[in-house]
N, CA, C and O atoms as a GROMACS GRO file, in nm:
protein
  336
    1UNK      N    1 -15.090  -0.092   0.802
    1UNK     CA    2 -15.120  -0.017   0.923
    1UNK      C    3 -15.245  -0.076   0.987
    1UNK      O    4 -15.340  -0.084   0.910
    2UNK      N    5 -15.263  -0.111   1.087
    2UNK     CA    6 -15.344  -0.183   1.198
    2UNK      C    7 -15.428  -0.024   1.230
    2UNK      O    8 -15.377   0.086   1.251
    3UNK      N    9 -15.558  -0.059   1.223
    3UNK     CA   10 -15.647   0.043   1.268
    3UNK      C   11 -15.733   0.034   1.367
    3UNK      O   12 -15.828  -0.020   1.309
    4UNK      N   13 -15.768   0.050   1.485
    4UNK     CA   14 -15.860   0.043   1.603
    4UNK      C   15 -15.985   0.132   1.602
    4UNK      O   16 -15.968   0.250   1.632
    5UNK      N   17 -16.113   0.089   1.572
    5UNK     CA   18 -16.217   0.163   1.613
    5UNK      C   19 -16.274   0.170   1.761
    5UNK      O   20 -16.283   0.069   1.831
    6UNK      N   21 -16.322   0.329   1.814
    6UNK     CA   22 -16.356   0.297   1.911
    6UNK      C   23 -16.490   0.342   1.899
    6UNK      O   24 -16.505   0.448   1.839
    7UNK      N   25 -16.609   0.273   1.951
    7UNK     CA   26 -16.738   0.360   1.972
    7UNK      C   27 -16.743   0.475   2.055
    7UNK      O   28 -16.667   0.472   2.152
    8UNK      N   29 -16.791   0.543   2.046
    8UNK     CA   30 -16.873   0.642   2.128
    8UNK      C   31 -17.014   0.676   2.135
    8UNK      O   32 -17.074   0.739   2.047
    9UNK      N   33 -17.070   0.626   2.259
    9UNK     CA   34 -17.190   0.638   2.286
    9UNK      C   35 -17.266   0.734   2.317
    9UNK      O   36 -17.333   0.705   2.416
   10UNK      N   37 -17.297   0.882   2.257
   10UNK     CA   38 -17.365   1.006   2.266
   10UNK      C   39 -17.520   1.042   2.292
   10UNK      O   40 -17.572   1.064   2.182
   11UNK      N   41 -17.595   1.053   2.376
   11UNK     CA   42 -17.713   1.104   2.358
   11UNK      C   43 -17.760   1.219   2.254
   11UNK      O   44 -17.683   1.314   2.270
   12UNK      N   45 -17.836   1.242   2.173
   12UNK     CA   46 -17.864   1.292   2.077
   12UNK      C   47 -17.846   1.446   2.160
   12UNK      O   48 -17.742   1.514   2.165
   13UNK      N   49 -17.940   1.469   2.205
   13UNK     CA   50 -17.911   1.611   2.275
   13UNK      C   51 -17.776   1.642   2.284
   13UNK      O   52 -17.783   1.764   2.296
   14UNK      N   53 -17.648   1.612   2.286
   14UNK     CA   54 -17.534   1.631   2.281
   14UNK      C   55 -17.506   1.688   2.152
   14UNK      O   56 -17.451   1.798   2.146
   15UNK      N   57 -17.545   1.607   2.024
   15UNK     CA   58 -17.532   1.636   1.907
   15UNK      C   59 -17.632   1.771   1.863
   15UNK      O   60 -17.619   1.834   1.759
   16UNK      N   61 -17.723   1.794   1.960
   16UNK     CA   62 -17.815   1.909   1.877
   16UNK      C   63 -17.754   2.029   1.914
   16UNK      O   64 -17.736   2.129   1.844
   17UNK      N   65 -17.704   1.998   2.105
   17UNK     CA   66 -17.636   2.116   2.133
   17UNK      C   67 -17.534   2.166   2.054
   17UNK      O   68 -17.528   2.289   2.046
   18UNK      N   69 -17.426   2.077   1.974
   18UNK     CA   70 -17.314   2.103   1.929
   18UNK      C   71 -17.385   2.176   1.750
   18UNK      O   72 -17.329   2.254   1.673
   19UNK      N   73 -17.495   2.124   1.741
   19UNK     CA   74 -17.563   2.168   1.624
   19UNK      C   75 -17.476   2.129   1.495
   19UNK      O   76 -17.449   2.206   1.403
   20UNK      N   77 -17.437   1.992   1.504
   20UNK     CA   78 -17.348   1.923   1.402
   20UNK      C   79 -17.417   1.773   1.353
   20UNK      O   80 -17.531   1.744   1.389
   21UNK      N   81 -17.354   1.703   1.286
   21UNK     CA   82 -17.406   1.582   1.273
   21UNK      C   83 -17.369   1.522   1.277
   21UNK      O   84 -17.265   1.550   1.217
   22UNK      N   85 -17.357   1.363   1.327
   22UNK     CA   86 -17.250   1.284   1.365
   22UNK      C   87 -17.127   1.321   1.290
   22UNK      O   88 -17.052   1.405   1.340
   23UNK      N   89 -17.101   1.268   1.177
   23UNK     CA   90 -17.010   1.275   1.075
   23UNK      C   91 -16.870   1.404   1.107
   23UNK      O   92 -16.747   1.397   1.114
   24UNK      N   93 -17.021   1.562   1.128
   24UNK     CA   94 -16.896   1.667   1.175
   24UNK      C   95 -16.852   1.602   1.352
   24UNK      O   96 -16.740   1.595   1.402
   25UNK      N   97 -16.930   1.580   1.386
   25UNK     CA   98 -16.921   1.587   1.538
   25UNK      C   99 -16.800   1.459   1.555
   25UNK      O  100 -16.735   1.458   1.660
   26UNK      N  101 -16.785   1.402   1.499
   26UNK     CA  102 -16.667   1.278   1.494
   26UNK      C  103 -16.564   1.331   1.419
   26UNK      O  104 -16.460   1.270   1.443
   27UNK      N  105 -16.548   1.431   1.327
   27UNK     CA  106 -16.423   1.477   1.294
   27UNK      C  107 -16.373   1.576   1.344
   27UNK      O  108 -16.263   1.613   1.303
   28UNK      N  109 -16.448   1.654   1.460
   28UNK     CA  110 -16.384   1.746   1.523
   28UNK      C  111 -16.331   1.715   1.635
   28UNK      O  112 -16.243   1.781   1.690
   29UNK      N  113 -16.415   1.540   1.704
   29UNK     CA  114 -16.365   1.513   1.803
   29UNK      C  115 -16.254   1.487   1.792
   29UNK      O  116 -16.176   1.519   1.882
   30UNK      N  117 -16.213   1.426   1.684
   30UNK     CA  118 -16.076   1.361   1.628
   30UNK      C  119 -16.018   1.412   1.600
   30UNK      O  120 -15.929   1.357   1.537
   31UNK      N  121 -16.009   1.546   1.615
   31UNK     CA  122 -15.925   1.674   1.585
   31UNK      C  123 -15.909   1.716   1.754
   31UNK      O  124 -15.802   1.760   1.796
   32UNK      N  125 -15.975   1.705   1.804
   32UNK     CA  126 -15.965   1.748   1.963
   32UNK      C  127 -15.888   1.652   2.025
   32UNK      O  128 -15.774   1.684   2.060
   33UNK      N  129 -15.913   1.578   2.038
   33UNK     CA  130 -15.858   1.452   2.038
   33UNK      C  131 -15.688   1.411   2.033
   33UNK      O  132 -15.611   1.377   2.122
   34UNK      N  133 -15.672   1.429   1.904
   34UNK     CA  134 -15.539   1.479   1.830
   34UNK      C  135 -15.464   1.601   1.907
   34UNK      O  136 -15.355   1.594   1.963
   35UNK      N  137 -15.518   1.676   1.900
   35UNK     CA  138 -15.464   1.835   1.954
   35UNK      C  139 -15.487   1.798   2.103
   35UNK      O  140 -15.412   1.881   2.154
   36UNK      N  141 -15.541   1.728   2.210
   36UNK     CA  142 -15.478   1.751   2.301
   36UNK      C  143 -15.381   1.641   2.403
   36UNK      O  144 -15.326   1.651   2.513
   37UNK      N  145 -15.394   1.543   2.310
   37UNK     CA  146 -15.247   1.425   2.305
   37UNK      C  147 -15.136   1.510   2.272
   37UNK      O  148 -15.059   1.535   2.364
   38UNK      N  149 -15.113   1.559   2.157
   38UNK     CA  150 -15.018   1.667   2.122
   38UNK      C  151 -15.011   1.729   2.218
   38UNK      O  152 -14.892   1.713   2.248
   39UNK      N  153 -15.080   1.829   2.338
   39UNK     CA  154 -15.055   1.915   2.362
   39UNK      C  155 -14.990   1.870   2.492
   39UNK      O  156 -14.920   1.945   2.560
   40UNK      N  157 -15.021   1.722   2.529
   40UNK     CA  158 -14.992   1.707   2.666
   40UNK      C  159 -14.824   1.649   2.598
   40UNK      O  160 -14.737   1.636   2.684
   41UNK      N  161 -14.795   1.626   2.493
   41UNK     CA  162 -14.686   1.560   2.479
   41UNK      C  163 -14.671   1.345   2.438
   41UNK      O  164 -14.590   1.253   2.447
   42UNK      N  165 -14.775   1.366   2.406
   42UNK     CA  166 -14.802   1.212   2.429
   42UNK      C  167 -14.801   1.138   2.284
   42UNK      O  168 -14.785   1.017   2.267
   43UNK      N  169 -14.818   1.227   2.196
   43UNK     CA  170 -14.793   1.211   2.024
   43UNK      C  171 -14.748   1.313   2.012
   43UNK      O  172 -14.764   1.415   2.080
   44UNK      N  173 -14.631   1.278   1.840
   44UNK     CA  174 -14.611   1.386   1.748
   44UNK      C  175 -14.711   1.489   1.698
   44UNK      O  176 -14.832   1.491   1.718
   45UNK      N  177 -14.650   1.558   1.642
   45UNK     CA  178 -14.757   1.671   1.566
   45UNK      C  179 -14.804   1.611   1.458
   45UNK      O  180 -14.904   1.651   1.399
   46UNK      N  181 -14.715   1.483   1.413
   46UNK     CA  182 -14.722   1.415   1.252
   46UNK      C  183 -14.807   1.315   1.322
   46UNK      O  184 -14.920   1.316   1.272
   47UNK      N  185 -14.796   1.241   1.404
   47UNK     CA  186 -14.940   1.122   1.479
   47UNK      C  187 -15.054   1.201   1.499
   47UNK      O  188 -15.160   1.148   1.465
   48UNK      N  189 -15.059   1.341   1.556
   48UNK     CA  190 -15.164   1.421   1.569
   48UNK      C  191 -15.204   1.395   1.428
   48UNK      O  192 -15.283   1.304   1.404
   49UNK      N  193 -15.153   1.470   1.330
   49UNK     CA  194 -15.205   1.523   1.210
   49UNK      C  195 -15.276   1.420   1.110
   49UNK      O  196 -15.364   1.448   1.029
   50UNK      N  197 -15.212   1.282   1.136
   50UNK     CA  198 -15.234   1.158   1.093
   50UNK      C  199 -15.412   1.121   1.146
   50UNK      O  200 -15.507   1.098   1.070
   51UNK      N  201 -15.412   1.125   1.294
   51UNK     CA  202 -15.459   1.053   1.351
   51UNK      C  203 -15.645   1.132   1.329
   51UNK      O  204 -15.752   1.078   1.360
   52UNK      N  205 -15.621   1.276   1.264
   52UNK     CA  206 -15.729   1.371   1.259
   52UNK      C  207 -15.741   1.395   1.106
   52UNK      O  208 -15.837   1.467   1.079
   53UNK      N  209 -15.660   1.346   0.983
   53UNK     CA  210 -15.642   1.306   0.886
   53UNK      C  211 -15.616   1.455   0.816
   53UNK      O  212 -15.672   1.468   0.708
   54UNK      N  213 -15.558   1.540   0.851
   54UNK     CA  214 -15.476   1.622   0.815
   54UNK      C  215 -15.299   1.614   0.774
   54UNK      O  216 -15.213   1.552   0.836
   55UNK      N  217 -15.284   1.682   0.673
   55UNK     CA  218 -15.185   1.711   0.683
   55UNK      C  219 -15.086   1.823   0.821
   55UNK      O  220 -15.099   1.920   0.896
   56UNK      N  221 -15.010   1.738   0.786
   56UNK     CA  222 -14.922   1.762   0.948
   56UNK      C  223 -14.899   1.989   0.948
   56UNK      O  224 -14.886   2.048   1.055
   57UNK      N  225 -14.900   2.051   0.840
   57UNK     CA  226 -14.840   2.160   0.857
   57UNK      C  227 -15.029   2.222   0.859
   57UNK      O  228 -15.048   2.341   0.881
   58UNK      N  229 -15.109   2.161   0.843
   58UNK     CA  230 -15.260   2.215   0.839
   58UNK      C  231 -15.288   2.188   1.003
   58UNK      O  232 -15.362   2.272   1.055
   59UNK      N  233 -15.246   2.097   1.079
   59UNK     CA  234 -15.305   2.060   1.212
   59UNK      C  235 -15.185   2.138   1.302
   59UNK      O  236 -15.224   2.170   1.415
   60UNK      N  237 -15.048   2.174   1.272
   60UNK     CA  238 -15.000   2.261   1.313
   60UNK      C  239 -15.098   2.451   1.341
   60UNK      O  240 -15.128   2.492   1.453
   61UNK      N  241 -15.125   2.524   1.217
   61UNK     CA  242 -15.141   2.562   1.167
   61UNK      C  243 -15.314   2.584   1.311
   61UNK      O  244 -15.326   2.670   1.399
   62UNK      N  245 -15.392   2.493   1.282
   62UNK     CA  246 -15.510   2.434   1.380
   62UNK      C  247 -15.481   2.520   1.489
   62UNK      O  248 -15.527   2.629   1.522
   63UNK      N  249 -15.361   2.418   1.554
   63UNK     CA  250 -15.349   2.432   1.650
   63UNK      C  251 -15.293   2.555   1.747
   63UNK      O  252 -15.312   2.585   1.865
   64UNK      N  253 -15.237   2.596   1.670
   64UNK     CA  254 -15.171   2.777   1.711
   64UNK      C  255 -15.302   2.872   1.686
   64UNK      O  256 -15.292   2.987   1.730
   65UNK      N  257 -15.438   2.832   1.613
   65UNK     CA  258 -15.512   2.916   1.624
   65UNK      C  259 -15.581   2.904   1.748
   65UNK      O  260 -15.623   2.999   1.813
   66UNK      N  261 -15.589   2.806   1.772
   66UNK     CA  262 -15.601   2.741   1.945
   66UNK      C  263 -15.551   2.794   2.029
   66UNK      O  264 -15.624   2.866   2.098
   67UNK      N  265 -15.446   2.788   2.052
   67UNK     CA  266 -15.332   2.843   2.132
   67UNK      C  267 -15.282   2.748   2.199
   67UNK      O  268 -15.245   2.754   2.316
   68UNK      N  269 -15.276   2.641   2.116
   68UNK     CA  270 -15.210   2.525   2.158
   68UNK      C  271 -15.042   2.559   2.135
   68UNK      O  272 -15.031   2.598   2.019
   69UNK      N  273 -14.923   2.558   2.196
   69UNK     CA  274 -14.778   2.599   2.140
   69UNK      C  275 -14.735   2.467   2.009
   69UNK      O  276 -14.762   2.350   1.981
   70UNK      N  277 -14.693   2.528   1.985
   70UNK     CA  278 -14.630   2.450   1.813
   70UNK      C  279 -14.488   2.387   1.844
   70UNK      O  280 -14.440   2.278   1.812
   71UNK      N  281 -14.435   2.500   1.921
   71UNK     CA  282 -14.265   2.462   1.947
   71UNK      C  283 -14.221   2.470   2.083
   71UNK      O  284 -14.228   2.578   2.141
   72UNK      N  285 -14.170   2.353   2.148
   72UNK     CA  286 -14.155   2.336   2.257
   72UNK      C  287 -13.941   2.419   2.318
   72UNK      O  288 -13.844   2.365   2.370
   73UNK      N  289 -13.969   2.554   2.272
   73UNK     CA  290 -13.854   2.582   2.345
   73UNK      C  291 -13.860   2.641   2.417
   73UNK      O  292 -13.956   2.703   2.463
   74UNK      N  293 -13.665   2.632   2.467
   74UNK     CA  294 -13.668   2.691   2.650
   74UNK      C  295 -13.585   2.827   2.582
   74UNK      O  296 -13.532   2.845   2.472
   75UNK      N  297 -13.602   2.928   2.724
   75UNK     CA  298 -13.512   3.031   2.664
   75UNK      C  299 -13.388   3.085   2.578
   75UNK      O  300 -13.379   3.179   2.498
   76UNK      N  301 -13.299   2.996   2.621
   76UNK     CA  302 -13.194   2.971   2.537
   76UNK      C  303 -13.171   2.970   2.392
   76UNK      O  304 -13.100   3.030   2.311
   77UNK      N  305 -13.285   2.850   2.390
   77UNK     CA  306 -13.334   2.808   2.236
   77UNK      C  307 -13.401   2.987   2.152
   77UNK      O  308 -13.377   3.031   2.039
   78UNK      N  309 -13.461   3.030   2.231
   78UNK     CA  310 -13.525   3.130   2.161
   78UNK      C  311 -13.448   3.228   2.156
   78UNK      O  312 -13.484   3.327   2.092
   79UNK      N  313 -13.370   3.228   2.197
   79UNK     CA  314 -13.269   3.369   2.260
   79UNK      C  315 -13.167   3.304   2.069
   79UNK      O  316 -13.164   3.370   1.965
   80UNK      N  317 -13.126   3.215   2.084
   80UNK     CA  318 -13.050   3.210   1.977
   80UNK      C  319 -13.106   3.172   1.866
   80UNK      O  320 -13.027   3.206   1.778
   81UNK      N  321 -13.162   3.141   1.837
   81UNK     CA  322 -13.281   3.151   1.716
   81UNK      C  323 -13.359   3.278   1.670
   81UNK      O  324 -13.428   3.295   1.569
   82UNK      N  325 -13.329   3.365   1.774
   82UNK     CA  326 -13.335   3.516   1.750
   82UNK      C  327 -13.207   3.653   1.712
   82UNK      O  328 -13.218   3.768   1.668
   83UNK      N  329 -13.087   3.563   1.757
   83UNK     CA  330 -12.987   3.635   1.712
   83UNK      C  331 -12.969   3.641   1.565
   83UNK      O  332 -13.008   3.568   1.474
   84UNK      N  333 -12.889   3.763   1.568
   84UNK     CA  334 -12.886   3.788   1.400
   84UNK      C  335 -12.764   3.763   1.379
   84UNK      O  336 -12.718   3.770   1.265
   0.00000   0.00000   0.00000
């Protein structure tokens, strides 16, 4: 697997506001990051989950506490996935 680093260039005041330290402040970005590629549709939930180094049913899981949607259905879909 081919890996790409990218820098990010932060003024410290950024980091005090967030009251984290690099280390957290780079794994949440990468969780933000993740979750909102996912959300626009642009990666899987499993590239999300990969890409923020979670397991895929933990960054699911993330992300509905968010209120990011998990499952992309149309009425239909829900209408019969609800029948008994």
């Amino acid at each position: 697997m081919i890996v790409a680093t990218i820098q990010l260039d932060l003024p410290d005041s950024v980091l005090l506001a967030a009251g984290q330290s690099p280390e957290e402040f780079a794994r949440e970005a990468k969780f933000l990051l993740a979750l909102k590629l996912f959300e626009l549709g642009r990666i899987s939930s499993g590239q999300a989950a990969d890409l923020c180094e979670l397991p895929r049913v933990e960054f699911l899981f993330r992300a509905g506490r968010l209120k990011v949607p998990v499952a992309d259905l149309d009425d239909q879909e829900l209408e019969r996935g609800f029948k008994l």
